[in-house]
Structure formats: C-alpha cells, structure tokens
PyMOL Python script that loads the backbone (N, CA, C, O; Angstrom):
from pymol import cmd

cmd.read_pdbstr("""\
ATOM      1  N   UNK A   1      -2.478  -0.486  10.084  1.00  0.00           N
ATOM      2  CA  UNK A   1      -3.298  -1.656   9.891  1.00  0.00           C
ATOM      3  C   UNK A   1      -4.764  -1.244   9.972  1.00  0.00           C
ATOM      4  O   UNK A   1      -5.098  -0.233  10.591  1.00  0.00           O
ATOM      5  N   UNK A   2      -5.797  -2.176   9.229  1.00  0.00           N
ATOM      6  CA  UNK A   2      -6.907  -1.732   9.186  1.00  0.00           C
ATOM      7  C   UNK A   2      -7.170  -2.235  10.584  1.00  0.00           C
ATOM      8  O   UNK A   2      -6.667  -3.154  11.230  1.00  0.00           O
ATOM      9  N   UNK A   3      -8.640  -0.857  11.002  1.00  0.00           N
ATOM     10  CA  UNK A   3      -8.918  -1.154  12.338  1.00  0.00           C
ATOM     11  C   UNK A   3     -10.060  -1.525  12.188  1.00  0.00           C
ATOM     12  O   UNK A   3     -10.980  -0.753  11.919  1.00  0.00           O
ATOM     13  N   UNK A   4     -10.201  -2.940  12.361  1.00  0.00           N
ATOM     14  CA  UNK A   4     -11.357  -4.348  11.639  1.00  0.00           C
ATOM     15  C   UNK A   4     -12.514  -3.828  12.990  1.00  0.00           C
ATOM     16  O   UNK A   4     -13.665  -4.175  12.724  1.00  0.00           O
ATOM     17  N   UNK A   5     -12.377  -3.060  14.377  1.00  0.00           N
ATOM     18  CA  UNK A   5     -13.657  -2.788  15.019  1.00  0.00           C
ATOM     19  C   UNK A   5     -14.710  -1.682  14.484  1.00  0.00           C
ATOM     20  O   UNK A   5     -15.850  -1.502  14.913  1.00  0.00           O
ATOM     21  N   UNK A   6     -13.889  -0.811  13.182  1.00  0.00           N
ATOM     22  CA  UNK A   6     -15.374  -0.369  12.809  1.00  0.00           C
ATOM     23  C   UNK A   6     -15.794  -0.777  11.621  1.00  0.00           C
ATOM     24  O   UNK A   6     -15.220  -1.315  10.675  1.00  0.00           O
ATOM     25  N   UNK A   7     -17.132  -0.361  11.861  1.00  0.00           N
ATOM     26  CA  UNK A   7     -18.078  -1.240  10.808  1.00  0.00           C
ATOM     27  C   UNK A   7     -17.759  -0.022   9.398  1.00  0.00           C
ATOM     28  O   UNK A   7     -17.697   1.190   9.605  1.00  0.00           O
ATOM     29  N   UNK A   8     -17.592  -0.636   8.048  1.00  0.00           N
ATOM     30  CA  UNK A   8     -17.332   0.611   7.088  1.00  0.00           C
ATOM     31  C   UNK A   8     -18.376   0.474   6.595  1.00  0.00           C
ATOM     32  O   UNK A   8     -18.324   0.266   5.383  1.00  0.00           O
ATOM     33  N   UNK A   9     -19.436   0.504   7.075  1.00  0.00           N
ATOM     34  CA  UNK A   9     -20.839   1.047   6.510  1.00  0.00           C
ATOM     35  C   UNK A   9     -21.832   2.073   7.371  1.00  0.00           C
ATOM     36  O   UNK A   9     -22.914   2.598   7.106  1.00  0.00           O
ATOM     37  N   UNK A  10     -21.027   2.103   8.426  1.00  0.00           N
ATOM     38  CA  UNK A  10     -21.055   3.314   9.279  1.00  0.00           C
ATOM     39  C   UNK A  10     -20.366   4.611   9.218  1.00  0.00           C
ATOM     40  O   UNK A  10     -19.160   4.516   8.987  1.00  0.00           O
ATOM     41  N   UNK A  11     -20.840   5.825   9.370  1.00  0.00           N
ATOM     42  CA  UNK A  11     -20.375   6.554   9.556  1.00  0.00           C
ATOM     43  C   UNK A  11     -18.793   6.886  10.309  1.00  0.00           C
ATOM     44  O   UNK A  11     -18.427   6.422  11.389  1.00  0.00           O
ATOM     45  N   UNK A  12     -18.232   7.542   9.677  1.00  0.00           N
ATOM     46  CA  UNK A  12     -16.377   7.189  10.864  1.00  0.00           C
ATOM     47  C   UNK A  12     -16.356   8.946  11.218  1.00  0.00           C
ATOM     48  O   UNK A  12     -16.498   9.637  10.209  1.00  0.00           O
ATOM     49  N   UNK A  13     -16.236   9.510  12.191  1.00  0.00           N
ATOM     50  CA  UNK A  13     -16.069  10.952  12.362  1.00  0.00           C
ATOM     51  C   UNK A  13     -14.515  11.042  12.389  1.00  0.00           C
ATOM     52  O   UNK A  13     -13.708  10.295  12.943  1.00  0.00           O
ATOM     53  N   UNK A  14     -14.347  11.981  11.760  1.00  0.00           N
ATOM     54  CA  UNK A  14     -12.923  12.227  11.330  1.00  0.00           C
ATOM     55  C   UNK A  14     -12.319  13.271  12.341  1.00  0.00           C
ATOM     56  O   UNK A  14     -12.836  14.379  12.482  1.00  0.00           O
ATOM     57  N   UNK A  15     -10.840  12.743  13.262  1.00  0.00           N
ATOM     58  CA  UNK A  15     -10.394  13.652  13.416  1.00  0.00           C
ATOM     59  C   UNK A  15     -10.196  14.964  13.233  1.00  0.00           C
ATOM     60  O   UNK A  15     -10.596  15.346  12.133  1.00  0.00           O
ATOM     61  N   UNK A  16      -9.543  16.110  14.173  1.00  0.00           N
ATOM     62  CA  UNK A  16      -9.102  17.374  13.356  1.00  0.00           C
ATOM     63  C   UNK A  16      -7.847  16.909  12.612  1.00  0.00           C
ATOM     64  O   UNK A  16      -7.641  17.131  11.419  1.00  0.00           O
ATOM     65  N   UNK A  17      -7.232  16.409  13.230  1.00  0.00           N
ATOM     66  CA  UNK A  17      -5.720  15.847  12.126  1.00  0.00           C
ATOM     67  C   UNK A  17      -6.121  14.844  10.774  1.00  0.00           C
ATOM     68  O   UNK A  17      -5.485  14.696   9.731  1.00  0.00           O
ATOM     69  N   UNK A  18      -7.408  14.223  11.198  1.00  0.00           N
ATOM     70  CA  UNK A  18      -7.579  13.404   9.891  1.00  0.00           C
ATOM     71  C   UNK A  18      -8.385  14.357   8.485  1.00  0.00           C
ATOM     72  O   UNK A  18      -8.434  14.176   7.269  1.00  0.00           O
ATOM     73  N   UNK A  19      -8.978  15.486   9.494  1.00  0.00           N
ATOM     74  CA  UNK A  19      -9.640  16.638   8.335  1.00  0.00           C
ATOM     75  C   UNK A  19      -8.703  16.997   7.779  1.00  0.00           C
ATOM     76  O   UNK A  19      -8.665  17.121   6.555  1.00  0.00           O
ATOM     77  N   UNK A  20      -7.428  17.325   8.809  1.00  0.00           N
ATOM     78  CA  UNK A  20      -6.347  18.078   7.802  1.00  0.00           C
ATOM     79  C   UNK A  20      -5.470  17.102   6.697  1.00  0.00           C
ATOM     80  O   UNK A  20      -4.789  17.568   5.783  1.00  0.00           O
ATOM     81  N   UNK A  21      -5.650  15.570   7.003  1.00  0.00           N
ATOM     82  CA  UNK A  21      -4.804  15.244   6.314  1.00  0.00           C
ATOM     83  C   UNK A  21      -5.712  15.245   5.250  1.00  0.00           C
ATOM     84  O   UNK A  21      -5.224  15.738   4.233  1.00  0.00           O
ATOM     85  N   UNK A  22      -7.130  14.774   5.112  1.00  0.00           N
ATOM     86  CA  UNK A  22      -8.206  14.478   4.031  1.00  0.00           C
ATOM     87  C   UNK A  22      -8.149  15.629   3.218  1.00  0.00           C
ATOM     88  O   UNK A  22      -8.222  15.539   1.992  1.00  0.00           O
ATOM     89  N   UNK A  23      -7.963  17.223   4.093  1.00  0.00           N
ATOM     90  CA  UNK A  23      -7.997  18.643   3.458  1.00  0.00           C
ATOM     91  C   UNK A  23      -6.635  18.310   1.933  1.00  0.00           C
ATOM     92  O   UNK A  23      -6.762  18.548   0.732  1.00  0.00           O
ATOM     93  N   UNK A  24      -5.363  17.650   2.757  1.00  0.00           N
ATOM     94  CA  UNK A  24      -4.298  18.047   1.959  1.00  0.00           C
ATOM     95  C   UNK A  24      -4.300  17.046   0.467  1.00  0.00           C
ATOM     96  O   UNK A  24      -3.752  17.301  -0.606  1.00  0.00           O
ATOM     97  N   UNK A  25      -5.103  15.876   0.846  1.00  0.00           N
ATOM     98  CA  UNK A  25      -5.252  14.587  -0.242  1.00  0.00           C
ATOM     99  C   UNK A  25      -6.176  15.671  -1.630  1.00  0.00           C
ATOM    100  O   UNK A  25      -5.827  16.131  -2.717  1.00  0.00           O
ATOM    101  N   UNK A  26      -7.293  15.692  -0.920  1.00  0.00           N
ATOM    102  CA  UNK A  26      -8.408  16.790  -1.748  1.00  0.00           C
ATOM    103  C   UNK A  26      -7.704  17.728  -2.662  1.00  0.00           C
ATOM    104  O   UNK A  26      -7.805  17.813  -3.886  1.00  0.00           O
ATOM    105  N   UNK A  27      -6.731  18.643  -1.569  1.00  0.00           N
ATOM    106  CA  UNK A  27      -6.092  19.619  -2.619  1.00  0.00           C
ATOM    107  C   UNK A  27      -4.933  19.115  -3.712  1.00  0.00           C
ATOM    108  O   UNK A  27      -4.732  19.653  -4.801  1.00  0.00           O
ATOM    109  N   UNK A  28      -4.342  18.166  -3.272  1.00  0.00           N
ATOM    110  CA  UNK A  28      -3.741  17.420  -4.292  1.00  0.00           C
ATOM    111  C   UNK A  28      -4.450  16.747  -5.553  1.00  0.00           C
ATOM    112  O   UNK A  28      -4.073  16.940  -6.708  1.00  0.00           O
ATOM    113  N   UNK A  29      -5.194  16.184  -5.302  1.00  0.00           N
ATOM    114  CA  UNK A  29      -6.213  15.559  -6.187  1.00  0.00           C
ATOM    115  C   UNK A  29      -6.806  16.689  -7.042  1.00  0.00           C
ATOM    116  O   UNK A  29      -7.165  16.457  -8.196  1.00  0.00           O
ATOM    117  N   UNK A  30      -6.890  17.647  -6.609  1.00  0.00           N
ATOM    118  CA  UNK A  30      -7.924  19.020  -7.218  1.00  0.00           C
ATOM    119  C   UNK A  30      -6.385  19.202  -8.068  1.00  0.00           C
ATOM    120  O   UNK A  30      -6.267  18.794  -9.223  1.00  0.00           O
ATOM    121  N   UNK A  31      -5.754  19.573  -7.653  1.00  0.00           N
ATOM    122  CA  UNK A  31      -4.143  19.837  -8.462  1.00  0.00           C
ATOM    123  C   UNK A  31      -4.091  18.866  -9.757  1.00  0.00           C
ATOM    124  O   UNK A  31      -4.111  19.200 -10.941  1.00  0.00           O
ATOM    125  N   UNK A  32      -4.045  18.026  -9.393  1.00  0.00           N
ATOM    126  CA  UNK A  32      -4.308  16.590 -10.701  1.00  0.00           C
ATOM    127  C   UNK A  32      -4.872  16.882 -11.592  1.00  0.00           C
ATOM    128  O   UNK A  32      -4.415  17.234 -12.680  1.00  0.00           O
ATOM    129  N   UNK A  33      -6.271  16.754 -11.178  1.00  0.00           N
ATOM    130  CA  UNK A  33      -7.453  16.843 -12.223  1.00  0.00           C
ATOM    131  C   UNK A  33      -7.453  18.224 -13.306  1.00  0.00           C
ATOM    132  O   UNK A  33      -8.223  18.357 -14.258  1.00  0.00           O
ATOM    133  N   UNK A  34      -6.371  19.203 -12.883  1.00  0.00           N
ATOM    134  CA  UNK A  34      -6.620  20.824 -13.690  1.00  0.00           C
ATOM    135  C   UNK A  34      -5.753  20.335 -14.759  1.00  0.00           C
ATOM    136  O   UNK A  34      -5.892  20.612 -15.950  1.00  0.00           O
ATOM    137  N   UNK A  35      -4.579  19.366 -14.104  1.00  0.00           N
ATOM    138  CA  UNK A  35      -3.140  19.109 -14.702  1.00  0.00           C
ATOM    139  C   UNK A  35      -4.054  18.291 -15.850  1.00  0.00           C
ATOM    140  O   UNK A  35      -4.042  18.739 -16.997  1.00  0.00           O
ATOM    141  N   UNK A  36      -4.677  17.349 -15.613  1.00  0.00           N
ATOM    142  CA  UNK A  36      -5.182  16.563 -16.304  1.00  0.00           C
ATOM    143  C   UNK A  36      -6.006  16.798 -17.406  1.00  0.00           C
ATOM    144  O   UNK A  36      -6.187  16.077 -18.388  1.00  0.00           O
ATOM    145  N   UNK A  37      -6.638  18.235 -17.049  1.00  0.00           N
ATOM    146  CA  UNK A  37      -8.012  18.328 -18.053  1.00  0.00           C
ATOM    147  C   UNK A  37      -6.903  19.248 -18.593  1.00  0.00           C
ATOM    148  O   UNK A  37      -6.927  18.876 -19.766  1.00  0.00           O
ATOM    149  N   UNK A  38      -5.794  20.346 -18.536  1.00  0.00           N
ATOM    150  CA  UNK A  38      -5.582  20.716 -19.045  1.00  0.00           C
ATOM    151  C   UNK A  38      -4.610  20.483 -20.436  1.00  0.00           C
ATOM    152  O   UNK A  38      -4.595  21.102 -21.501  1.00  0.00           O
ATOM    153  N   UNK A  39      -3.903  19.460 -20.014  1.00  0.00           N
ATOM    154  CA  UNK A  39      -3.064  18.774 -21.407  1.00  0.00           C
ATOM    155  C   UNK A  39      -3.208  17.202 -21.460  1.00  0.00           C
ATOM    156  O   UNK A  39      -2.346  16.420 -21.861  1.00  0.00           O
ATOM    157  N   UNK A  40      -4.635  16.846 -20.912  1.00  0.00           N
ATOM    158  CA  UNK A  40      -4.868  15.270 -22.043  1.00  0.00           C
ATOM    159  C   UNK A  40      -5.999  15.333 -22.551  1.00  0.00           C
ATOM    160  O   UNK A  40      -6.947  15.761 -21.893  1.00  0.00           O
ATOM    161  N   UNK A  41      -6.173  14.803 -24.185  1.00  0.00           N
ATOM    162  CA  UNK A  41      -7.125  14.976 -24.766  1.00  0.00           C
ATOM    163  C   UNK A  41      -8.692  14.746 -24.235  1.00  0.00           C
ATOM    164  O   UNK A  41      -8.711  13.779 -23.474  1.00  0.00           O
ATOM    165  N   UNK A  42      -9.757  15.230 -24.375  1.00  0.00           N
ATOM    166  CA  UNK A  42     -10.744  14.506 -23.895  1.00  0.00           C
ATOM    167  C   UNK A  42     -11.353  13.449 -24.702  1.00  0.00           C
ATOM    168  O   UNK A  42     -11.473  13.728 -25.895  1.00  0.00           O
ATOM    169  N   UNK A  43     -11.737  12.381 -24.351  1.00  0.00           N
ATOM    170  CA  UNK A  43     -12.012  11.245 -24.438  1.00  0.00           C
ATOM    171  C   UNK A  43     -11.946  10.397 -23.564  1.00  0.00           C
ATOM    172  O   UNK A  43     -11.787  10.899 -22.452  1.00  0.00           O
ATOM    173  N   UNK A  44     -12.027   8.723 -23.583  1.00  0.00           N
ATOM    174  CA  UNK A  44     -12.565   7.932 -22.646  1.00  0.00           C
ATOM    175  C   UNK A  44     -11.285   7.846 -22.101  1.00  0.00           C
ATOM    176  O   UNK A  44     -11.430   7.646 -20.895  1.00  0.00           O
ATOM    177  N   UNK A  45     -10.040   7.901 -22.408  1.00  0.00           N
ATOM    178  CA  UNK A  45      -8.933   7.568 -21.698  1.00  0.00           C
ATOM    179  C   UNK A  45      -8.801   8.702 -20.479  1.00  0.00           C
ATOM    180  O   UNK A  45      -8.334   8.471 -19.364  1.00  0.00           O
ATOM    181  N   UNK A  46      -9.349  10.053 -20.978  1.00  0.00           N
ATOM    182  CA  UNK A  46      -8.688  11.145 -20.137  1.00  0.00           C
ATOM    183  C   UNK A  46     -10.275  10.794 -18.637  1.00  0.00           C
ATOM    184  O   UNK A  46     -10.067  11.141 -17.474  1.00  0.00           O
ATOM    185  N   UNK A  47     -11.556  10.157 -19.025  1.00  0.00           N
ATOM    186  CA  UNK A  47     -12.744   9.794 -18.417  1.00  0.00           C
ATOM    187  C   UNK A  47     -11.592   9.058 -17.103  1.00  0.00           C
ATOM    188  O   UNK A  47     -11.356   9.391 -15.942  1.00  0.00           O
ATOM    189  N   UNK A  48     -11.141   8.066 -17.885  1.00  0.00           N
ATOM    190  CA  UNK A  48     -10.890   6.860 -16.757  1.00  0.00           C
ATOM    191  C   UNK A  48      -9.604   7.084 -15.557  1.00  0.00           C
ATOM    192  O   UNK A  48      -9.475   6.557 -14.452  1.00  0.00           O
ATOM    193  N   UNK A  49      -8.725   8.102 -16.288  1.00  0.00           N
ATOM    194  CA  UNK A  49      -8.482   8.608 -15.508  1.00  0.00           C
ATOM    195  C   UNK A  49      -8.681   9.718 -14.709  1.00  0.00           C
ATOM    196  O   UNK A  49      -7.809  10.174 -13.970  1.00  0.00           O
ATOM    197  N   UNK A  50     -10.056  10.276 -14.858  1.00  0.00           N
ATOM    198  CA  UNK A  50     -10.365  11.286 -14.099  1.00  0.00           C
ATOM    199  C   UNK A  50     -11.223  10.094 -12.501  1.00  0.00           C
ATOM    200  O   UNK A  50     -11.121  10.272 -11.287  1.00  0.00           O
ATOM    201  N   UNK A  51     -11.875   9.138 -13.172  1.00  0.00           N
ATOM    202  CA  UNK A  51     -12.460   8.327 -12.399  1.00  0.00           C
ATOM    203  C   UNK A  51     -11.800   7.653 -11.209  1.00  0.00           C
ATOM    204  O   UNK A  51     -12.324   7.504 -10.105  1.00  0.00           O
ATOM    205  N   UNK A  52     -10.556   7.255 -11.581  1.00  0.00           N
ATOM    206  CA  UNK A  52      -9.313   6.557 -10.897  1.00  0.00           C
ATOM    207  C   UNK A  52      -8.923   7.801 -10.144  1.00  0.00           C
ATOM    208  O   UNK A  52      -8.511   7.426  -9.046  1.00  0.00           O
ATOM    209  N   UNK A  53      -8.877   8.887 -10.221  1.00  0.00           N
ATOM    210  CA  UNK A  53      -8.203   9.956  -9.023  1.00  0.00           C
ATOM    211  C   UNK A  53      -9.312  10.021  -8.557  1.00  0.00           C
ATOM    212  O   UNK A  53      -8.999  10.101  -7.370  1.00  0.00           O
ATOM    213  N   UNK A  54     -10.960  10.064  -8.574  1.00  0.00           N
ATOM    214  CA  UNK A  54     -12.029  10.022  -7.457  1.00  0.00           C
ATOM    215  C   UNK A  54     -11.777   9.182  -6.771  1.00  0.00           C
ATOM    216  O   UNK A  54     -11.857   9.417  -5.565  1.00  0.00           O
ATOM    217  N   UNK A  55     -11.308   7.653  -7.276  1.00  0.00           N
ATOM    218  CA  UNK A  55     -11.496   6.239  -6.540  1.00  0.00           C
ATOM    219  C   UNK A  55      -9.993   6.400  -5.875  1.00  0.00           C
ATOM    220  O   UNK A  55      -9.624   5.568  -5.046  1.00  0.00           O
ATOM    221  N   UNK A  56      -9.345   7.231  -6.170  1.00  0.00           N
ATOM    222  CA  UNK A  56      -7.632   7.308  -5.073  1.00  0.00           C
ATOM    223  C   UNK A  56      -8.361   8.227  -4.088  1.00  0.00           C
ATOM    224  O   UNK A  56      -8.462   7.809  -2.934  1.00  0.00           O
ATOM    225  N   UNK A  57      -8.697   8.999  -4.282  1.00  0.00           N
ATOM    226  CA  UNK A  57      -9.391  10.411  -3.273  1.00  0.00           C
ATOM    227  C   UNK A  57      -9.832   9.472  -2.091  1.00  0.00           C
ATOM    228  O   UNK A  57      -9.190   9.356  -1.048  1.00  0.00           O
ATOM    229  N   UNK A  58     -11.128   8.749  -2.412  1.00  0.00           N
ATOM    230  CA  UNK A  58     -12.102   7.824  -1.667  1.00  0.00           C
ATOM    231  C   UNK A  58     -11.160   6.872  -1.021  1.00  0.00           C
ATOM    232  O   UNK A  58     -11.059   7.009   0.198  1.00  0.00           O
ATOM    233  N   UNK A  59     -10.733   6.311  -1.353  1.00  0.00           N
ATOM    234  CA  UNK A  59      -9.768   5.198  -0.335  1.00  0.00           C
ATOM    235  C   UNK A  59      -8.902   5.731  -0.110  1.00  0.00           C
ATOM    236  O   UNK A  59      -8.069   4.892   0.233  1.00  0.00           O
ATOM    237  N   UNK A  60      -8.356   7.001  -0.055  1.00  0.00           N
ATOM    238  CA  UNK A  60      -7.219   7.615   0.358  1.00  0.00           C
ATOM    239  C   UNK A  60      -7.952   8.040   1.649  1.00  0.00           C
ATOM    240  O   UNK A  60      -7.419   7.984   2.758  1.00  0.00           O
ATOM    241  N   UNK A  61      -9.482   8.562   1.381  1.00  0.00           N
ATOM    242  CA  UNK A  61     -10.059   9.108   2.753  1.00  0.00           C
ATOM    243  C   UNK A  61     -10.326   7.932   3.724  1.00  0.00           C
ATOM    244  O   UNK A  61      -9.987   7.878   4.906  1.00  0.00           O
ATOM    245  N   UNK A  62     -10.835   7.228   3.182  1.00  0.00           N
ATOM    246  CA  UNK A  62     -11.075   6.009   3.832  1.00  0.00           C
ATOM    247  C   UNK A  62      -9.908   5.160   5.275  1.00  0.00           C
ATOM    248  O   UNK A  62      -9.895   4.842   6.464  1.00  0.00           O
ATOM    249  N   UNK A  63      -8.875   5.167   3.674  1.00  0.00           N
ATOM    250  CA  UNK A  63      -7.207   5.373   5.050  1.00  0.00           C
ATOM    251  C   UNK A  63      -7.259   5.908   6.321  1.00  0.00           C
ATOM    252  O   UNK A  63      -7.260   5.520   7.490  1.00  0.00           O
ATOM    253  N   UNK A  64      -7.311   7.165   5.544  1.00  0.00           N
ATOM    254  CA  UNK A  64      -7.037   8.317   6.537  1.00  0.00           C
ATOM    255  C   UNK A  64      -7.813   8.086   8.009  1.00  0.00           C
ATOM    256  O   UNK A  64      -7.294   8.024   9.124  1.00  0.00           O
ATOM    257  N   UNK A  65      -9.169   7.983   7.656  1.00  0.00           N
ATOM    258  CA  UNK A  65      -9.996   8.187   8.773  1.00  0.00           C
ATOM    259  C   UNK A  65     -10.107   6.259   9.522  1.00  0.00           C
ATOM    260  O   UNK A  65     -10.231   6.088  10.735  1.00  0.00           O
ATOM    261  N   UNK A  66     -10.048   5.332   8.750  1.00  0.00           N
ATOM    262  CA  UNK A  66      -9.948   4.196   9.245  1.00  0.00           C
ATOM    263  C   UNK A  66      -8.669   3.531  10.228  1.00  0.00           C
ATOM    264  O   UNK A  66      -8.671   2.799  11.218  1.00  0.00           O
ATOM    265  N   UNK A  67      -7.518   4.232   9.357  1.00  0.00           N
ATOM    266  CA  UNK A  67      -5.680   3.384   9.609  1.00  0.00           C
ATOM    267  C   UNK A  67      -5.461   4.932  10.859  1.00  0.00           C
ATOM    268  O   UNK A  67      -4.408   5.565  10.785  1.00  0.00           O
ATOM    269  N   UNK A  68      -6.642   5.395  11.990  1.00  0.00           N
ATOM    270  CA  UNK A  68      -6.279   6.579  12.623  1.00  0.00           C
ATOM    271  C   UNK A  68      -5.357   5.957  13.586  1.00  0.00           C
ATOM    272  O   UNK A  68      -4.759   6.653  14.406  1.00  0.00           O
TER     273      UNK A  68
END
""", "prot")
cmd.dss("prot")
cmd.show_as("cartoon", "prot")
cmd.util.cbc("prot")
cmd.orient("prot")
C-alpha cells in the first residue's frame, strides 16, 4: 500500500534492498530497450514505446522506494 506519510515531492532515500531491487528493474528495462531498438522499426510507434518503458522504469522506482 502506498505510504500516504511521505511527501512525493520530496526526496525518498532508498534502501540497500530498494537499490538492489531499482538495480534489477533498470537492468531489465535496459534489456527491453536493445530488444526494442533492435527489431522494431524506427518511427513514432517504436518512440512511444521507448517512452512507456521510461514511464514503467519511473513508477516502478517510485514503488519500489515508496510501497518499502
């Protein structure tokens, strides 16, 4: 559950377990994006989904370090 006492316009210091989980999201996401640039055409479709795995990354970190 979200933990509604911190403010998300503040800074959140991240665990060592939440670095590692943020470490393993990152390297997944980095995995994606090679998969991605490497067999979908470029254009605005292959854009929006490069955009949508930043915006999974970001609220995936967000999770991570908020739902501790």
């Amino acid at each position: 559950m979200f933990d509604t006492a911190k403010n998300p316009f503040e800074y959140q210091k991240p665990s060592d377990q939440n670095i590692y989980n943020i470490t393993n999201v990152r390297d997944a996401c980095k995995q994606l994006h090679e998969v991605l640039q490497a067999n979908v055409p470029q254009g605005y479709y292959l854009d929006l989904a490069i955009t949508k795995l930043e915006e999974t990354s970001m609220w995936a970190n967000k999770a991570i370090v908020f739902d501790d």
